[in-house]
Steps between C-alpha positions, in 0.01 A plus 500: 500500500630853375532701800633916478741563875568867342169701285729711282648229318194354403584486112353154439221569675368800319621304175273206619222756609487639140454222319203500306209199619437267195121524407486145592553523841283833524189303391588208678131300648617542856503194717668433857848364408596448866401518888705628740462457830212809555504644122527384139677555212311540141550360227525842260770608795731190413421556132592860525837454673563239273478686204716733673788278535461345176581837405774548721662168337446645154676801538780325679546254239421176707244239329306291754422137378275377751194791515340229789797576737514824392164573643532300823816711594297812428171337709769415733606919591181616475449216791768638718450860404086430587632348838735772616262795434302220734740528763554883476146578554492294792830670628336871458786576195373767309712772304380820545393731203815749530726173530343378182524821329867564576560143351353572225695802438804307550420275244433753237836648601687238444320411139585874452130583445320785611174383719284598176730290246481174764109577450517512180701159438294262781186693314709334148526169679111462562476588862394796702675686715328368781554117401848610475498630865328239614767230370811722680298526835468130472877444445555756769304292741637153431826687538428629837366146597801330389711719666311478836456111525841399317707707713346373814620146399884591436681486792855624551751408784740703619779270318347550166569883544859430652534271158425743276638795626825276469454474135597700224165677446496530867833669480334729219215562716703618808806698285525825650539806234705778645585846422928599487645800463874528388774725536793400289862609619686363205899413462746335210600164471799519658452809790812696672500563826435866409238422304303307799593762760299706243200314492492414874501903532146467307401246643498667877344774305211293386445388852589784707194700224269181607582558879362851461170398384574570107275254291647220341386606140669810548864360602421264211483795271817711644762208539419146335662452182275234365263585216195542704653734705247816379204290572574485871695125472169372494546061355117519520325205608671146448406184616732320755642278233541780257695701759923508399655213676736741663201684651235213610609373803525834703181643310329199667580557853466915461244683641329802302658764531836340632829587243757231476901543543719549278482127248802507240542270198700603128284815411511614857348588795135464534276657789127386485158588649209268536232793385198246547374173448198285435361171433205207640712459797526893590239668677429710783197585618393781790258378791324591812354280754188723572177444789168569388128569642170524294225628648158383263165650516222237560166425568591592887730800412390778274805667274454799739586259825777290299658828448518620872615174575805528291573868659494338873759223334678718395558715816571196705763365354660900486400458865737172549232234431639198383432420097494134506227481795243759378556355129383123625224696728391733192623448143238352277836393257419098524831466388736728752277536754583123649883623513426794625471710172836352396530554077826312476765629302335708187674521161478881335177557384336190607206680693240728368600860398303620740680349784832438320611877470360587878777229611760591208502823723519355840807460714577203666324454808256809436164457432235616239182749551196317437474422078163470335449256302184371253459198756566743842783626684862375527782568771853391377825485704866492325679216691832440335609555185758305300673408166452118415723319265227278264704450200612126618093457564441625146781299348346216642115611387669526147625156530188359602314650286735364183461148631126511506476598139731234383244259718176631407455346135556131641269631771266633281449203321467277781222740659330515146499138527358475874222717417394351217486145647290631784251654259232322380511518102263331248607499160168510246 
C-alpha cells in the first residue's frame, strides 16, 4: 500500500489523482465487492481504482498478464485502506480543515502549480476538487494512524542507541561543526634566529592586543599574514573532521571564546579562536524551577470572590506565609497543588504568555502580583534559575528517533497484517 510520510512530495500522487476514469468503470452496475468488518466496499470503487492503476502501468511501461491477480491486489488495498479509515474513526483521527488545506498547498508547490492550475488538472483527470480533497484527507489519516499504532510497537533499548551512536552515521549524527578564527604569523623554510625573535615580537603583540579586550577579528586584520587576514581570520564554519589536522585536537577541548598558544609547523605560527560551535549534541537551554497558585471561579465562588481571594494570597505570602502550605490548602492547579504548587523545572517559553513573561521578569525567590488569566488568577514565584546542558539528551532523541524509522516498515507490515487478520472480511 502507497503511503505519503512528507505532503510536498506527493508527485505520484497528484499524477495518479489526474488520471482520467475509463467510461467503463464510470458506468459500472454497482454491486458490493467486499465486507469489511462494519462497512463495504463496491464494486464501481474496485473498478474505478482499477482502471486507475491500469493506467498507472501503462504509462510506466509495465504489461500485466494475469488481469485476475491484478484485481485481487487492487480489492486487496482498498481492503486495508477500508479497514484503517475503520480504525481511525474509532481512534477520533480526524485532520482538521486548515491541516488539509496547508497539505494541499504543499502539494501544488511541489508540482509547481498554482492552487488554480492543480484545479484545473484534477478537474482534467475527471474528479472534483472535493473528491480530490477527500482522497488526501484520507491518506492524511491512515498516515496519522500508522504513525500512532506502529510507533507504539517499536521498542528501543538503551543499547540500540549506544549501538548506533557508535556507528558511522552515528558519528555523522553527533559531529560537532565549529566556528575558527585564524591569525597567521608566517616564517621561511629555513628561519634565523633574527627572523623568529621577529615574529615572537608579534606574536606578544597579538596577545598582549587580546589581553586588552581588542576583538579577535580585529588583531586578525592588523597582524596575521594569512590571506583571510581582512576578513577578520574568520575559517568559517567546518566540521570537526574538516578542521586542519594541526588545529583539531585543541579546537576540540577549547571553550568559546578561549585563544590557543602559540602552535608552529613549516608556514609558521598559528594562534586560533574557537568563535562558536554547533551540532545535535550542543544545546543549552535556560530554566526556572517556579511555584504556582490558581485561584478558579466556581459554582461556590463568583469571579468577584476568586479575585479577592487571590489579593489575600498574595499578601500572605509578602507577610511570611509559607507557599507550599497555602498552595495544597488553596490552589485549584490539580497538578501543583499536591506538591505544593511545585512546576518543576520549566524550559523557556513552555507556559502561557500570559504567565511566561510575568516570571521572565521575576527574580529568584520574589514573587508575582496576582495575573489574570481567561481561566482566573495566577500567583507565580521564581525559585532557581539555571542553564541545563540537553544536547547529550537530544543526541540521544536523534538516535532514537533514526532507529525507529529504519524499524517502522517491517513494523508496518506486521501491524497491517495483525489488523487485517482480526477483521472480519468477506470477499463477494
Amino acid at each position: 500500500m502507497n503511503t505519503l510520510s512528507k505532503w510536498g512530495a506527493g508527485l505520484s500522487l497528484v499524477v495518479s489523482l489526474m488520471l482520467p476514469i475509463s467510461a467503463s468503470a464510470a458506468t459500472q452496475i454497482d454491486s458490493i465487492a467486499a465486507i469489511i468488518d462494519d462497512d463495504i466496499v463496491l464494486q464501481s470503487d474496485l473498478s474505478t481504482r482499477l482502471a486507475t492503476v491500469q493506467q498507472q502501468l501503462a504509462k510506466s511501461n509495465t504489461n500485466v498478464a494475469d488481469q485476475q491477480a491484478l484485481t485481487s491486489q487492487v480489492l486487496d488495498q482498498l481492503i486495508i485502506e477500508n479497514l484503517q479509515l475503520q480504525l481511525a474513526a474509532q481512534k477520533g483521527i480526524y485532520i482538521n480543515e486548515s491541516t488539509l488545506n496547508l497539505a494541499i498547498e504543499r502539494i501544488a508547490k511541489s508540482n509547481k502549480l498554482s492552487m488554480e492550475q492543480l484545479e484545473k488538472a484534477v478537474n482534467s483527470g475527471g474528479e472534483t476538487m472535493a473528491q480530490f480533497k477527500k482522497k488526501v484527507r484520507q491518506e492524511m489519516t491512515i498516515n496519522e494512524l500508522q504513525k500512532t499504532s506502529v510507533n507504539g510497537r517499536i521498542k528501543v533499548t538503551e543499547y540500540e542507541i549506544d549501538r548506533y551512536l557508535a556507528s558511522n552515521q552515528g558519528q555523522k549524527l553527533a559531529e560537532k561543526e565549529y566556528e575558527v578564527g585564524h591569525i597567521l604569523v608566517s616564517l621561511s623554510e629555513q628561519p634565523n634566529a633574527q627572523e623568529l625573535a621577529k615574529a615572537q615580537q608579534k606574536l606578544d603583540q597579538i596577545y598582549g592586543a587580546l589581553a586588552q579586550g581588542t576583538l579577535f577579528a580585529s588583531v586578525a586584520a592588523t597582524y596575521s599574514d594569512a590571506s583571510n587576514a581582512l576578513k577578520g581570520g574568520n575559517l568559517g564554519w567546518r566540521k570537526g573532521s574538516q578542521l586542519p589536522a594541526l588545529f583539531a585536537s585543541p579546537i576540540k577541548q577549547m571553550k568559546i571564546g578561549e585563544v590557543s598558544e602559540a602552535i608552529r609547523n613549516g608556514s609558521g605560527f598559528h594562534v586560533i579562536t574557537l568563535t562558536n560551535k554547533r551540532g545535535v549534541g550542543i544545546q543549552s537551554v535556560s530554566q526556572t524551577k517556579a511555584n504556582h497558585i490558581l485561584i478558579l471561579p466556581n459554582e461556590i465562588r463568583s469571579p468577584a470572590q476568586a479575585k479577592a481571594l487571590i489579593n489575600e494570597l498574595h499578601q500572605r505570602l509578602v507577610d511570611g506565609a509559607d507557599f507550599y502550605d497555602l498552595a495544597r490548602t488553596f490552589s485549584d492547579d490539580a497538578n501543583s497543588a499536591p506538591s505544593g504548587g511545585d512546576l518543576g523545572w520549566l524550559n523557556e517559553n513552555q507556559l502561557p504568555k500570559v504567565l511566561q513573561k510575568p516570571l521572565d521578569q521575576l527574580d529568584v525567590k520574589q514573587l508575582s502580583q496576582p495575573i489574570k488569566s481567561t481561566n482566573g488568577w495566577h500567583l507565580l514565584q521564581a525559585v532557581e534559575r539555571r542553564t541545563k546542558d540537553v544536547g547529550q539528551e537530544n543526541l540521544r532523541f536523534q538516535a532514537k528517533q533514526a532507529i525507529i524509522n529504519s524499524k517502522f516498515a517491517n513494523e508496518l507490515e506486521n501491524w497491517l497484517r495483525d489488523i487485517r487478520n482480526q477483521a472480519y472480511i468477506e470477499i463477494r
